[in-house]
N, C-alpha and C positions, 0 to 999 in steps of 0.2 A: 121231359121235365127234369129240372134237376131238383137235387132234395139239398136245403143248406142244414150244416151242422147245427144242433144247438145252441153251441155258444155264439154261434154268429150269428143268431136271431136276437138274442139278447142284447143288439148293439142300439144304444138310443142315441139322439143326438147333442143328450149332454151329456157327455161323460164323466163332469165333474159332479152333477147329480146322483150317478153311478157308483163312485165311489165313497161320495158320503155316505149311501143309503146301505155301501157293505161296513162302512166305520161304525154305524148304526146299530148296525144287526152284531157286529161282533159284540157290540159292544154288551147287548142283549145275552150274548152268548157265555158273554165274561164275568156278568151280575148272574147269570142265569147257576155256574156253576161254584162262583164264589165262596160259600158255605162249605163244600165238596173242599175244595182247596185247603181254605182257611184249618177243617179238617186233620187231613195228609199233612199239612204243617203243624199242628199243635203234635200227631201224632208222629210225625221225623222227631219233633226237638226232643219229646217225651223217651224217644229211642235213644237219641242221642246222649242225653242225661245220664238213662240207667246204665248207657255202655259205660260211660266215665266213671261212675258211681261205682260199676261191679267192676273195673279194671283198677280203681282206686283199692279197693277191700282187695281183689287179689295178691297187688303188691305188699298192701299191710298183710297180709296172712303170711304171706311168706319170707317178709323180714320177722314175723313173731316166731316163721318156723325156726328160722336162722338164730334167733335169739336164744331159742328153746334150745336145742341141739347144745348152743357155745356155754349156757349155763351144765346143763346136764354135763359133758365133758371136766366143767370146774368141779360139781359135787363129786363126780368118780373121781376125780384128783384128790380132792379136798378128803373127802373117806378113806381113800388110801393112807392118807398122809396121817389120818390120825388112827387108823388100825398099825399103821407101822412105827408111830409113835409110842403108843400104848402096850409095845411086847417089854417083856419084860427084862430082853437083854438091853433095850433102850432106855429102857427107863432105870437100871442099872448105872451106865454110862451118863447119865443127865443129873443122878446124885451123884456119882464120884464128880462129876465137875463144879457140884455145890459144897466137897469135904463132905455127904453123908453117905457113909458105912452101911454097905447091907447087912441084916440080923444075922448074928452066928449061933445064935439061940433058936431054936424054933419058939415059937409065940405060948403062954400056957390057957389052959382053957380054966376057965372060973367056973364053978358048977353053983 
């Protein structure tokens, strides 16, 4: 006796019967997990969002750091400029080019 395979028991003689009855079942199978899916998508897009969101803020943090930096660079400039303004041999030279004469007097004190 021979033994047949399973699947080839399963041969009926209508095989367009056959095929609807597996469109059928998937389609059971496709409502069945539906929710599941629908799921795993709201939770991809919800991934996908915060990635852009958190790759958005990284860029803006790091043109703030760039900004930060190109300011700070300007006040060390800018304090230089006005500690080196402020000596007294400069500030000598910026009256003689107004015609004012430093004291040849020292100052007296009022009591």
């Amino acid at each position: 006796m021979k033994k047949e395979h399973p699947a080839q028991e399963s041969h009926s003689e209508e095989p367009l019967e056959e095929v609807l009855s597996n469109v059928n079942g998937k389609r059971e199978n496709i409502t069945k997990h539906l929710p599941f899916v629908l799921f795993l998508s709201v939770l991809l897009l919800t991934y996908i969002y915060f990635t852009h969101h958190t790759e958005r803020k990284i860029r803006k943090i790091s043109n703030l750091q760039k900004e930060v930096k190109e300011l700070y660079s300007e006040y060390i400039t800018l304090q230089t400029e006005i500690l080196n303004g402020s000596r007294s041999s400069n500030l000598e030279q910026k009256m003689l080019k107004q015609d004012i004469k430093p004291a040849v007097e020292p100052p007296i004190i009022i009591k």
